[in-house]
ROZA-235173 format. One line per 3 residues: their letters; for each residue x, y, z of N, C-alpha, C. Coordinates in steps of 0.001 Angstrom, whole numbers. Atoms other than C-alpha are relative to their C-alpha. Last residue first. Layout:
// ROZA-235173
a> X:Y:Z:X:Y:Z:X:Y:Z ~ ...
END
This chain:
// ROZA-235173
xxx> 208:-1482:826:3877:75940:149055:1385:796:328 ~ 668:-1061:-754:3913:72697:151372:87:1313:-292 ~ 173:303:-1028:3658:70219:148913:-487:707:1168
xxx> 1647:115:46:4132:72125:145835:-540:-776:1128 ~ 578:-990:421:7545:73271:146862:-1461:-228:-365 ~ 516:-891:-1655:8225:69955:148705:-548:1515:206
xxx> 1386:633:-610:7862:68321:145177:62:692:1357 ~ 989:-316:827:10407:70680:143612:-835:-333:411 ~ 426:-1236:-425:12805:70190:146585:-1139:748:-998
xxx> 584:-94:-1501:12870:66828:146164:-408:1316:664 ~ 1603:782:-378:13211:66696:142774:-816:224:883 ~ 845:-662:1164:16279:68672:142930:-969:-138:86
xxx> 157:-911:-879:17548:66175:145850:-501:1546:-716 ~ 890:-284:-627:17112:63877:143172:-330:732:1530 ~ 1101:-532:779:19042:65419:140434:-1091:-668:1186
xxx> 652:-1305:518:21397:65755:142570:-934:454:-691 ~ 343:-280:-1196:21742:61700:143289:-32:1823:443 ~ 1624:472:119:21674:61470:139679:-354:485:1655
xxx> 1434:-1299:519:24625:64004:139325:-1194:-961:64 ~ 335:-1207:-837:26509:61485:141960:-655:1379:-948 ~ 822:517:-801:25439:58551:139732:36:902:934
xxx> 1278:-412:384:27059:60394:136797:-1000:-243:1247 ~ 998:-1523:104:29704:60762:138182:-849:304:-365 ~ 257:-794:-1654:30566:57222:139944:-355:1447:-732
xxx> -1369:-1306:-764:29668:56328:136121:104:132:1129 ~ 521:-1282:-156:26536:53603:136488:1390:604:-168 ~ 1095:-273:972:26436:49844:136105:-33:1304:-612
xxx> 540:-1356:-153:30031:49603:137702:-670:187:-1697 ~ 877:-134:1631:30948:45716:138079:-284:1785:565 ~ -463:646:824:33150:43950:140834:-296:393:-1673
xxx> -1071:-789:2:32568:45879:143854:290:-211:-1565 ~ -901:1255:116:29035:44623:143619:1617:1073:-110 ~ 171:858:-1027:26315:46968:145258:1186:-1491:-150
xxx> -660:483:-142:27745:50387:144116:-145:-1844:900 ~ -877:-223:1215:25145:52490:142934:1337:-1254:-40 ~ -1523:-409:-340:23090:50863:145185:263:276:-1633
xxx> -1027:661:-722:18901:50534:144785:1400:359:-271 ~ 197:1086:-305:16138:52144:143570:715:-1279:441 ~ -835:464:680:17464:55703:144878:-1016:-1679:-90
xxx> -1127:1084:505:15321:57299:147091:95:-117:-1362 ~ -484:507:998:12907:59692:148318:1209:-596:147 ~ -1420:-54:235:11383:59667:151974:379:-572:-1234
xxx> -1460:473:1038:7721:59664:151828:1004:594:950 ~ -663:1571:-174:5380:59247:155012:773:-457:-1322 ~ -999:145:-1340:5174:63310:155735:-150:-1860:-98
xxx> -1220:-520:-183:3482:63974:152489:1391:-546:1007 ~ -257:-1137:-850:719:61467:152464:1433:567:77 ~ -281:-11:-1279:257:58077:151389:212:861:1125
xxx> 718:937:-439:-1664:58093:148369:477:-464:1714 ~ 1914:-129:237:-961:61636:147003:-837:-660:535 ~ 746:-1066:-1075:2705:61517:148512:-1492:-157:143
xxx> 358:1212:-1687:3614:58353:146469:-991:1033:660 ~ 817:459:-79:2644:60546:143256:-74:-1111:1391 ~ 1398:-710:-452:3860:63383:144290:-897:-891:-211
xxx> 26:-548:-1607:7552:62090:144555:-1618:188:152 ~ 85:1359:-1065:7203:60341:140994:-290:584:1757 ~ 1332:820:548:6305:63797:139454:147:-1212:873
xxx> 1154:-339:-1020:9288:65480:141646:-1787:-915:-474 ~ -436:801:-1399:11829:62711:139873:-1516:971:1494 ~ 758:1180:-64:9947:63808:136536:579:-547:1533
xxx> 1467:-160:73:10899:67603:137243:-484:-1818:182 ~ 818:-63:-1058:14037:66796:138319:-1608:25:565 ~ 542:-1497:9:15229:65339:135039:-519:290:1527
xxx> 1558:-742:135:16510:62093:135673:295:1809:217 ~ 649:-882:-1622:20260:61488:134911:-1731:107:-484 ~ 652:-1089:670:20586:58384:132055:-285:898:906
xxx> -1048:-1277:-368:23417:56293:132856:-955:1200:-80 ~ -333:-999:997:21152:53296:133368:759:1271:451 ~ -785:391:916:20815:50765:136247:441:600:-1264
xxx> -1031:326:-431:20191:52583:139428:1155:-817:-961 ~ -568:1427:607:17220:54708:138603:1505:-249:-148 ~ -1344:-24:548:16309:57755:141039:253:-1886:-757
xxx> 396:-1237:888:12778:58130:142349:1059:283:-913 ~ -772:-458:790:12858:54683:144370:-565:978:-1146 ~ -298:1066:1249:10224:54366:147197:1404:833:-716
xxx> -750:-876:666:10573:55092:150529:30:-729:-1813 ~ -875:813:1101:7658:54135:152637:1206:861:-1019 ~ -452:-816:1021:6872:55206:155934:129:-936:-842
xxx> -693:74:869:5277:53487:159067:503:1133:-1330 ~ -1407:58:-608:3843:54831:162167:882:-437:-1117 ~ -177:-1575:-709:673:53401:161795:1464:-143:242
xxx> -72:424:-1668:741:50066:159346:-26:1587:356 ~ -1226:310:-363:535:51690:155200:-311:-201:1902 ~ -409:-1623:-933:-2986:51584:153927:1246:-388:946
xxx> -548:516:-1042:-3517:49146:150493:880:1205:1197 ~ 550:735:-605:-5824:50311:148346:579:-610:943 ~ 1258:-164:545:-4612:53276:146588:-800:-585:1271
xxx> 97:-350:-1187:-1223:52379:147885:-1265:605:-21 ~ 440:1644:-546:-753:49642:144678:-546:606:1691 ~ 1251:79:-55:-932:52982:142841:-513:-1096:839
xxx> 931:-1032:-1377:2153:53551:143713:-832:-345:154 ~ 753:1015:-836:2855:50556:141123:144:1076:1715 ~ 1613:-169:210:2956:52592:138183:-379:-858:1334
xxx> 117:-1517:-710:7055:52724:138556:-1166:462:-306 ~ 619:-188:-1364:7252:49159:138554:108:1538:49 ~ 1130:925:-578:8273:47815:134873:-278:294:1679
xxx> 1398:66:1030:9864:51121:133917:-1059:-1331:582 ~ 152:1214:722:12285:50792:137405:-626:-205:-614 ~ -741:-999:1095:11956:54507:139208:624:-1362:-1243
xxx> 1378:-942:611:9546:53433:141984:871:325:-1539 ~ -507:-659:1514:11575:50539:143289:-1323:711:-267 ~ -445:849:608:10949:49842:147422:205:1123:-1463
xxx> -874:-700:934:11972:50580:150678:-445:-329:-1093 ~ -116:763:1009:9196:50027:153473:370:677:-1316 ~ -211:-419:1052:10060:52246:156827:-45:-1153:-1308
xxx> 1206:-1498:-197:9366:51640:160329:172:328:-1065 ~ -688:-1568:361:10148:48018:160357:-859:1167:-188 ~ 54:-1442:-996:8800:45206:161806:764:434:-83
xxx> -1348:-743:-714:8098:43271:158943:-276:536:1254 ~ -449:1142:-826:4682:41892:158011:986:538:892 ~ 411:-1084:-846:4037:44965:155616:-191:-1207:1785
xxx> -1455:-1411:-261:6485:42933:152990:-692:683:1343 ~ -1200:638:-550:3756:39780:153294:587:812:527 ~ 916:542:-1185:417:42065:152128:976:-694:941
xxx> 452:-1058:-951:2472:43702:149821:-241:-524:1199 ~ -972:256:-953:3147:40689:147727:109:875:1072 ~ 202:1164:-495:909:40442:144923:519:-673:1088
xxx> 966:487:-292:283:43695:144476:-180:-621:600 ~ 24:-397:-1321:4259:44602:144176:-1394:-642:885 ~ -49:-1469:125:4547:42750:140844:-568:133:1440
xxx> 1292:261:-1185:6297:39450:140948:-802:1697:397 ~ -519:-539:-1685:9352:40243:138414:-1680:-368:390 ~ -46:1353:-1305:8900:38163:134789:-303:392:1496
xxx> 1415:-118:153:9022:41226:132820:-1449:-1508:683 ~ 974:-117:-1630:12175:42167:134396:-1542:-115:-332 ~ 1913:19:304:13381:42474:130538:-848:677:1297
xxx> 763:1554:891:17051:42657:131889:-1407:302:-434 ~ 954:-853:1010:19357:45969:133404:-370:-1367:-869 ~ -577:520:1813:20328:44186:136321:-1023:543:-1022
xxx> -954:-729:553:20109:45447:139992:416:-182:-1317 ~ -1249:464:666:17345:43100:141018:598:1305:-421 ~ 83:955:1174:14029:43371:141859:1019:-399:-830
xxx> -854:-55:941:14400:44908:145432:-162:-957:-1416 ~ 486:1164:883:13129:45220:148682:348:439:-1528 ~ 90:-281:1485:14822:47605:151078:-378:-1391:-744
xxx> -21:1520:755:13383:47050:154810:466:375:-1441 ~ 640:-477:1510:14327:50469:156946:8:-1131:-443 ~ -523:705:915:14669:50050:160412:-710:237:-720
xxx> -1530:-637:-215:15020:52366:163848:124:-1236:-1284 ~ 50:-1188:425:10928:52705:163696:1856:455:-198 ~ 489:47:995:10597:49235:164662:337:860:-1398
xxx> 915:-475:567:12394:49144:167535:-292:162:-1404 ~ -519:-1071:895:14748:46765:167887:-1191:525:8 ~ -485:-941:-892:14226:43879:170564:308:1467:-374
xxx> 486:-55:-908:13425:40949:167805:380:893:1221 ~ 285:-2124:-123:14998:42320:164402:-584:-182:2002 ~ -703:-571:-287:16251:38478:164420:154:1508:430
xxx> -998:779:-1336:13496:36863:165009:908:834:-155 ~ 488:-720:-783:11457:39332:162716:671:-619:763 ~ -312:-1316:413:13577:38407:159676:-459:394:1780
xxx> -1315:-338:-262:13219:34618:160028:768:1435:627 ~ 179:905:-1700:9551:35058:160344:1541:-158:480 ~ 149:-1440:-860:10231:37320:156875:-225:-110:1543
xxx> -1298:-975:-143:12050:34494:155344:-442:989:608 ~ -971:159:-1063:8975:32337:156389:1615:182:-184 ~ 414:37:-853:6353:34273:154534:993:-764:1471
xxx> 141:-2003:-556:8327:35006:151302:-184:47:1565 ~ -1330:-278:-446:8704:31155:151081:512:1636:541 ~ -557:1109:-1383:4839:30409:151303:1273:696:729
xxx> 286:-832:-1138:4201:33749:148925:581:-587:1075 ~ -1256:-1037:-173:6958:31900:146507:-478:967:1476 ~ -883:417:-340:4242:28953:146583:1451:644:822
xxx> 226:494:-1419:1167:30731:146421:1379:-838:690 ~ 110:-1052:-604:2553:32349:143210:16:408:1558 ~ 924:-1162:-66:3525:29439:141981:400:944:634
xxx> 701:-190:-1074:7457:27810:141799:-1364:1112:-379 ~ 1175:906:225:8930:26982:138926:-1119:126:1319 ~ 392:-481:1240:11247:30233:138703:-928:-1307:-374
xxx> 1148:1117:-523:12224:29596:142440:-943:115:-1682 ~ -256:1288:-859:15906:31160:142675:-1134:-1048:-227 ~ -1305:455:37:15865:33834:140120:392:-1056:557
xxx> -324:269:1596:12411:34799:138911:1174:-273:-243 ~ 1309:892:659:10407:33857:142581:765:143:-2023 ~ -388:1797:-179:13977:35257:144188:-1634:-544:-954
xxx> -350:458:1281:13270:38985:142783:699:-1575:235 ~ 600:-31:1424:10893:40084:145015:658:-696:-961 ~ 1722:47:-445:11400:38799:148962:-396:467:-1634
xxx> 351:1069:302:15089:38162:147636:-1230:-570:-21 ~ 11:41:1409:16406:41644:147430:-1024:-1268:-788 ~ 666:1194:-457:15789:41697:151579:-66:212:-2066
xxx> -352:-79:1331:18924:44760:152113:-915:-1749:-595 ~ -231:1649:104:17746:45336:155914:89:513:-1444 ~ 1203:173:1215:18660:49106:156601:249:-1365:-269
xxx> -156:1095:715:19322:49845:160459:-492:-310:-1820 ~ 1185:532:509:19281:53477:161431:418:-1590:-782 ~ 271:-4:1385:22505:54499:163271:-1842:-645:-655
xxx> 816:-971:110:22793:54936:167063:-662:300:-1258 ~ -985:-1269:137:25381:52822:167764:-844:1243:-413 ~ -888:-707:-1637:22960:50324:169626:775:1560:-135
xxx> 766:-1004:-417:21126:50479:165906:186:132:1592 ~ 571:-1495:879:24157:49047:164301:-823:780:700 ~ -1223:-1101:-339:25322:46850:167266:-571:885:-605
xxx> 27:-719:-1168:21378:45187:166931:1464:422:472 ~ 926:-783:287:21837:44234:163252:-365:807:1390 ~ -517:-781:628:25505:42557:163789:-1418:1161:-269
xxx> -1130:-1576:-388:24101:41034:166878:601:516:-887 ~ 981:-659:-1426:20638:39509:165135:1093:821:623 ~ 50:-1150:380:23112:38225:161863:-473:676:834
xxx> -1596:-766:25:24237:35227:164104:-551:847:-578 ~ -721:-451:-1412:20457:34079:165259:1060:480:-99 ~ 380:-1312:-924:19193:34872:161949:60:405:1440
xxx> -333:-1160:532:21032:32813:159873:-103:1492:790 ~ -1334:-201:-630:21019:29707:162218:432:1214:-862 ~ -31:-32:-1630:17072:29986:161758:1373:178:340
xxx> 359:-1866:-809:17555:30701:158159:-230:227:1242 ~ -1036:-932:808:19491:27416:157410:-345:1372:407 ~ -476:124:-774:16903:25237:159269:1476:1091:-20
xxx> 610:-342:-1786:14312:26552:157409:1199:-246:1077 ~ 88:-2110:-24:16516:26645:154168:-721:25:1266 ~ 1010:-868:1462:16865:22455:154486:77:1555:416
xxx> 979:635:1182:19397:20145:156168:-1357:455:-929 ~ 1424:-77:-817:21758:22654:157238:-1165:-1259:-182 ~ -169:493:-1883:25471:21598:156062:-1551:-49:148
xxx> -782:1720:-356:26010:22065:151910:-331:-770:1088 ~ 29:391:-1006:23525:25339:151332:346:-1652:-93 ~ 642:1510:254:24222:27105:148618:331:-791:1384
xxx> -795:653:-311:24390:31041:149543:-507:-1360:-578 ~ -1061:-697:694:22741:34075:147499:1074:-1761:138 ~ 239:78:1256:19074:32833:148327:1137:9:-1039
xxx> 453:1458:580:19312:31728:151590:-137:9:-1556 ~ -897:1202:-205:21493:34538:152285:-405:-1065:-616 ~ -1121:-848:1029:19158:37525:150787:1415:-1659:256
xxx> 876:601:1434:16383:35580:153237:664:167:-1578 ~ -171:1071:-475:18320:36498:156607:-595:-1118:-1996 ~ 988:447:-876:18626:39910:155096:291:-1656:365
xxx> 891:768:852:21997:41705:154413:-1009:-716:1192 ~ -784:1320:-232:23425:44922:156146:-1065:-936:-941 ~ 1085:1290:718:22902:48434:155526:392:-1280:256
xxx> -1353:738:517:24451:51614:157904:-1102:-1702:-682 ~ 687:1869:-420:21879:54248:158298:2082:-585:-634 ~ -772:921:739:22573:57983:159038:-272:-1788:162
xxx> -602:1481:-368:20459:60874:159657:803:-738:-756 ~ 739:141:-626:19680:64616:158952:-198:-867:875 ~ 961:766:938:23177:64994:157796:-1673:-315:1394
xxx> -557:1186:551:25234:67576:159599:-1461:-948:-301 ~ 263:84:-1092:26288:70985:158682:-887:-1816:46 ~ 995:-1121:-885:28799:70511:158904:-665:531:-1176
xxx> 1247:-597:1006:30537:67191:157897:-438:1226:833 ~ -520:-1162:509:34076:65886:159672:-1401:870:-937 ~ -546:-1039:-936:32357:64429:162606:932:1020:-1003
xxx> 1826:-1165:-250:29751:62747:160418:457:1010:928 ~ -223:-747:1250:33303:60286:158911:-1319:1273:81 ~ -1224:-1166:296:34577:59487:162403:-1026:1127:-945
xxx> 229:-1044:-887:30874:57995:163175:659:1394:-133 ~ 1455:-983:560:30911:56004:159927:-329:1319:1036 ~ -436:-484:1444:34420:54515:160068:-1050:1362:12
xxx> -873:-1412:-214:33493:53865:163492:27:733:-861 ~ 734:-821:-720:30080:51677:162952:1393:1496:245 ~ 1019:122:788:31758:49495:159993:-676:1584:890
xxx> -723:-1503:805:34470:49245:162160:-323:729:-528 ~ -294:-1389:-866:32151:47807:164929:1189:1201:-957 ~ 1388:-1414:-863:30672:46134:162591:634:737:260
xxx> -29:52:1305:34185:43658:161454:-1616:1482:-250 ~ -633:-1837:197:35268:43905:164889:-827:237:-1139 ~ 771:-1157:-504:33151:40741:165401:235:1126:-24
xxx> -189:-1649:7:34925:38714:163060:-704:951:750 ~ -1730:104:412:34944:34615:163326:144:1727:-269 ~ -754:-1687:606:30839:34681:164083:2083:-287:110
xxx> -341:-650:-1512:28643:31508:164192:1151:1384:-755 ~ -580:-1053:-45:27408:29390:161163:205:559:1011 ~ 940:-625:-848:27742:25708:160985:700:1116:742
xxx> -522:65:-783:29880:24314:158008:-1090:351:1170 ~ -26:1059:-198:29752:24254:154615:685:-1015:1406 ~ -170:-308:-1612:27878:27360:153867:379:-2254:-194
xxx> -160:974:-52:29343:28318:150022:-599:-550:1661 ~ 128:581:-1720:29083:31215:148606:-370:-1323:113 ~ 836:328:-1111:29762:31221:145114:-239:13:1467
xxx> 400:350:-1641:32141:33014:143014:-992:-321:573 ~ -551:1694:594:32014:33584:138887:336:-734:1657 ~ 1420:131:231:30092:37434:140185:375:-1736:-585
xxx> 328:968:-1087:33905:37785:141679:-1646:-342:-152 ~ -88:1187:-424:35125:38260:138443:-410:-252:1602 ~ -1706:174:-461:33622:40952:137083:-162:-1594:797
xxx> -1425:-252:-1938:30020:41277:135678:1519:55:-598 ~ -584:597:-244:29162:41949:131371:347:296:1836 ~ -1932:-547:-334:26450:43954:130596:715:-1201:615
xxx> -324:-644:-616:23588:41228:129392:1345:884:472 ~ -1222:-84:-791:23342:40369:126153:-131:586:901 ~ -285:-1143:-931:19966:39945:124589:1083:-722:1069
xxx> -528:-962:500:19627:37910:121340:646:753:1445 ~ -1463:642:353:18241:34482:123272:1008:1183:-773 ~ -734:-1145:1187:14967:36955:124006:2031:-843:256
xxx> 639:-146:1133:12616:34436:126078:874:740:-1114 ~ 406:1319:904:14666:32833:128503:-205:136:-1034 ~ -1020:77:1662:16085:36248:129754:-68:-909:-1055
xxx> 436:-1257:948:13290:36728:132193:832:-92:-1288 ~ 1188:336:692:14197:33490:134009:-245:712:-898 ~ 1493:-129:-490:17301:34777:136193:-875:-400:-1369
xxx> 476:-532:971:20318:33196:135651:-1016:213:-392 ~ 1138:486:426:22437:32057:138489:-754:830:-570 ~ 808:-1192:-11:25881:31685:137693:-1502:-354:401
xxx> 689:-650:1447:27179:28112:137299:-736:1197:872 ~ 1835:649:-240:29513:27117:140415:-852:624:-1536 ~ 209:1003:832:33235:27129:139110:-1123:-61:-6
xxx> 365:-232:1531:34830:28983:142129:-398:-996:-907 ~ -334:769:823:33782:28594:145434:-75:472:-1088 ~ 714:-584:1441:33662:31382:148403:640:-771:-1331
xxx> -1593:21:1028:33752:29648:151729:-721:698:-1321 ~ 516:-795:1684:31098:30164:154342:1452:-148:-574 ~ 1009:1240:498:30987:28101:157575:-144:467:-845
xxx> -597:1187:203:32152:30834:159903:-942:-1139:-574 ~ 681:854:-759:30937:34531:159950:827:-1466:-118 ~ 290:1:-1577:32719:37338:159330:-315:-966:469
xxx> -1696:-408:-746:34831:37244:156132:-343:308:1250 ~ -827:1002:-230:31553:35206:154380:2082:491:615 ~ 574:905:-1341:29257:38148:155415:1250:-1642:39
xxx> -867:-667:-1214:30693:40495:152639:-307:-510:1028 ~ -1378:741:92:28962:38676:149937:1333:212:1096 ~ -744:1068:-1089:26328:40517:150970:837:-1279:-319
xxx> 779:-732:-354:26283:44298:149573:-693:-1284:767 ~ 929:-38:332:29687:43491:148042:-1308:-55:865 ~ -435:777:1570:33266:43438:148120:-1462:65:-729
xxx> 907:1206:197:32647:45650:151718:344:-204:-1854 ~ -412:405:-349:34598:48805:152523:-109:-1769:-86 ~ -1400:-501:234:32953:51648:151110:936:-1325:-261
xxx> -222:1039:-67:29399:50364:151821:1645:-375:-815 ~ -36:193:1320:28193:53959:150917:872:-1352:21 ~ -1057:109:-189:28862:54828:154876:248:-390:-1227
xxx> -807:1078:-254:25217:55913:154674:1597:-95:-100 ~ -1324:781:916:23316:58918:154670:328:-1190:221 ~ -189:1335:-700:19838:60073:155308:1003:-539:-441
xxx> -113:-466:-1559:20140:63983:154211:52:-1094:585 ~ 557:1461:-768:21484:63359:150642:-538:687:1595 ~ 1141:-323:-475:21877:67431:149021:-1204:-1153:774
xxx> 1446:528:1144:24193:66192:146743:-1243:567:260 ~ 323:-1188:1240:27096:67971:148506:-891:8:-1025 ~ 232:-1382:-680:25773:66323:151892:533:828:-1131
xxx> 1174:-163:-273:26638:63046:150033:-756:938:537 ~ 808:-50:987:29921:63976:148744:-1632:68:-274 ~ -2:-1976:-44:30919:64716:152572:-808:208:-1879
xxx> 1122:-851:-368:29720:61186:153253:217:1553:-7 ~ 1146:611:469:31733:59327:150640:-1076:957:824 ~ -8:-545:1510:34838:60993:151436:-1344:176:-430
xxx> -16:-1616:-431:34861:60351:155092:-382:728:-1129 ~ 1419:-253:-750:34169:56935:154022:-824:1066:190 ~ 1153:221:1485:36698:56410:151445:-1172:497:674
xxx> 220:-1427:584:39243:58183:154636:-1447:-118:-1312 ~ 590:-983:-911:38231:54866:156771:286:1639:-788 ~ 1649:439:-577:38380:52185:153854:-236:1404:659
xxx> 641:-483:1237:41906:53489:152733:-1509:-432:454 ~ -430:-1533:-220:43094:53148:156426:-778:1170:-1104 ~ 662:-597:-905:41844:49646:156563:36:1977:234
xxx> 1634:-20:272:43354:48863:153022:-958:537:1359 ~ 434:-752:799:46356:50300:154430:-1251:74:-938 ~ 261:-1407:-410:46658:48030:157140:-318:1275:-664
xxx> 1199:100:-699:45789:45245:155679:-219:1405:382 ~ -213:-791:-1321:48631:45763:152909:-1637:190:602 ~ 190:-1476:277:47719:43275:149839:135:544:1507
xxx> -920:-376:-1289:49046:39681:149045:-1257:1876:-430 ~ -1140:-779:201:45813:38448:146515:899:851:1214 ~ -909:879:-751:43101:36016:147542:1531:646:-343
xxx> -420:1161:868:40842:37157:144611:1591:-814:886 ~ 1247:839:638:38469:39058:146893:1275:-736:-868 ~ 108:555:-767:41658:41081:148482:-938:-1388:-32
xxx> -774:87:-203:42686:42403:145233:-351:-1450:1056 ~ -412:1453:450:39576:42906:144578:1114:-843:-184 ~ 1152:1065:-475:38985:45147:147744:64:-930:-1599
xxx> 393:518:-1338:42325:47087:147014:-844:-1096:5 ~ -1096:512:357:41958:47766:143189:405:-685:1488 ~ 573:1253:720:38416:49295:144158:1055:-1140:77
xxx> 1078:892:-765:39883:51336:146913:-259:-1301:-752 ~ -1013:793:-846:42452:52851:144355:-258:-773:1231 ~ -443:1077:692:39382:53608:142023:1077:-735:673
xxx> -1046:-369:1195:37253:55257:144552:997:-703:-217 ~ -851:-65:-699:34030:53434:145396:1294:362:-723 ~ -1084:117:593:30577:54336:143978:1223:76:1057
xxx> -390:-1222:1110:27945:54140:146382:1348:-126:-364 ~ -1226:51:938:25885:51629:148502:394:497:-1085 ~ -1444:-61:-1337:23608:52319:151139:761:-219:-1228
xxx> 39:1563:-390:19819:52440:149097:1523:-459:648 ~ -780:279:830:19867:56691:149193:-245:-1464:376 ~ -1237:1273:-1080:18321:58941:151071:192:-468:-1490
xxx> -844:1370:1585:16292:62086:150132:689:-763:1028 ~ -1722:253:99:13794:64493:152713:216:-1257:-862 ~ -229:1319:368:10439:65922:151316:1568:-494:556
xxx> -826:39:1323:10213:69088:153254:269:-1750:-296 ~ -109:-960:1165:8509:70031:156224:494:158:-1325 ~ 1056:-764:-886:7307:67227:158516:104:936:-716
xxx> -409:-1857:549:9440:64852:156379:-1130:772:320 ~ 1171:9:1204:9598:61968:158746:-183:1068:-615 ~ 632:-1373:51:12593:61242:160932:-689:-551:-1110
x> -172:-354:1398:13284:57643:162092:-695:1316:-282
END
């Protein structure tokens, strides 16, 4: 994983607006609708090409394949694996924070957010191409760029993002559930970084499951469950270097209170568990963008990075560059220049089904923080 030895470099959390005759495609396909395979595969591999030449006009240098091709960021696991169905009728689940303010409407999802996963079966793989396209799409699309991106990740979901997303019919409890999670996800996470790409785990559930899934659960309790989704996590990362994965952690993609969320403090100590070479998290989220400070006292593993978010994912509002370099300087201050990489606090595009953000505005946000970035690398290294 590069480190910014001279200049703050930008990335992005993997998933980015998809264009509109794509969209119409992938829910098409999500609601069990006739649609040309072949041309959705075709439309997938130019969206791609698309997606990463936009990103190099932003000024992205760690790219991704902007999860082009996928319904959603993991909901996209039940067309590979076996033992997943997607049920309609299940009740939403409805995070805690909203209890208190009965007035507040959230934006409205789409219809596949009225879908469940379902595991009612024992999991194993029914798609193995399903990567490796994942890995072409992305190779083609860095052969039409010049000049060319610093790096590229491709994102997948965590073993712990499942247990939290899926309902479990077959296993007899989540331990036994994340053990058969993380032996089948282990070769879709080791093709990625065979192909040369940077792995990014997408682990949403290490923060914002204690106010969505476990909302009676202590503190000590949620740490418990934190602690053996991330045992899950390392089984499967087992043989990967360290330094070829990024962890994104996450409080949710929903514009809500979040005043409920588990604040970083209290959880650090777990997240730096991983073996990864990079810890992703929200810097640009009002309730967590004071929690740099949490690096004050706590000193990142050797060899690690963190990327926090400098770009916000649920409002239309572009940052100014100036405040996106302010956030930049303040990770820097406590961790050091060369162990940021800015970001995004998570996907522009993580549900096919809903768009929080304009695709244009979200590509002027992702300018405004390569802006940023070059403002803070100006006072950085002069």
């Amino acid at each position: 994983m590069h480190r910014s030895t001279d200049r703050i470099l930008t990335t992005h959390a993997g998933s980015l607006a998809r264009p509109a005759d794509l969209l119409a495609m992938v829910r098409a396909k999500e609601a069990g609708q006739p649609y040309d395979h072949a041309a959705f595969a075709a439309r997938v591999h130019t969206a791609v090409a698309e997606v990463v030449g936009k990103q190099m006009d932003a000024g992205i240098d760690v790219v991704s394949d902007g999860e082009q091709g996928k319904p959603g960021f993991a909901h996209y696991v039940k067309d590979r694996l076996t033992g997943l169905v997607a049920r309609e009728g299940l009740p939403p689940r409805i995070s805690s924070d909203q209890a208190e303010f009965p007035d507040f409407q959230p934006p409205e999802g789409g219809t596949l957010n009225t879908r469940r996963m379902v595991c009612i079966g024992p999991l194993g793989w029914k798609d193995r191409t399903a990567v490796q396209t994942d890995i072409e799409n992305l190779q083609a699309a860095l052969q039409t760029v010049q000049p060319q991106p610093t790096e590229a990740f491709l994102p997948t979901v965590s073993p712990g993002t499942l247990a939290q997303n899926v309902i479990n019919e077959y296993y007899k409890d989540e331990e036994a559930f994340l053990q058969a999670v993380a032996e089948v996800m282990r070769e879709e996470y080791h093709a990625i970084v065979q192909a040369g790409f940077l792995l990014q785990i997408d682990s949403p559930d290490l923060a914002m499951g204690w106010h969505t899934q476990f909302p009676d659960k202590t503190l000590e309790e949620f740490r418990t469950i934190m602690t053996r989704r991330i045992e899950a996590l390392n089984h499967a990362l087992a043989g990967i270097p360290p330094e070829r994965v990024r962890h994104h952690i996450c409080w949710g993609n929903g514009e809500r209170p979040h005043h409920k969320d588990v604040e970083l403090q209290h959880i650090i100590d777990i997240l730096l568990t991983a073996r990864v070479g990079a810890l992703y998290v929200e810097g640009a989220n009002p309730r967590h963008g004071h929690e740099w400070k949490v690096f004050r006292e706590v000193r990142l593993p050797e060899g690690m990075v963190v990327i926090p978010g400098v770009i916000d994912t649920k409002t239309n509002i572009i940052e100014h560059p100036e405040l996106v370099a302010d956030r930049i300087m303040n990770y820097a201050s406590v961790v050091g220049r060369e162990n940021v990489i800015a970001g995004t606090d998570c996907g522009f595009g993580t549900s096919a089904d809903r768009t929080r953000v304009a695709p244009s505005i979200s590509w002027a946000k992702l300018q405004a923080l390569a802006e940023g970035a070059r403002l803070a690398s100006a006072r950085l290294w002069g």
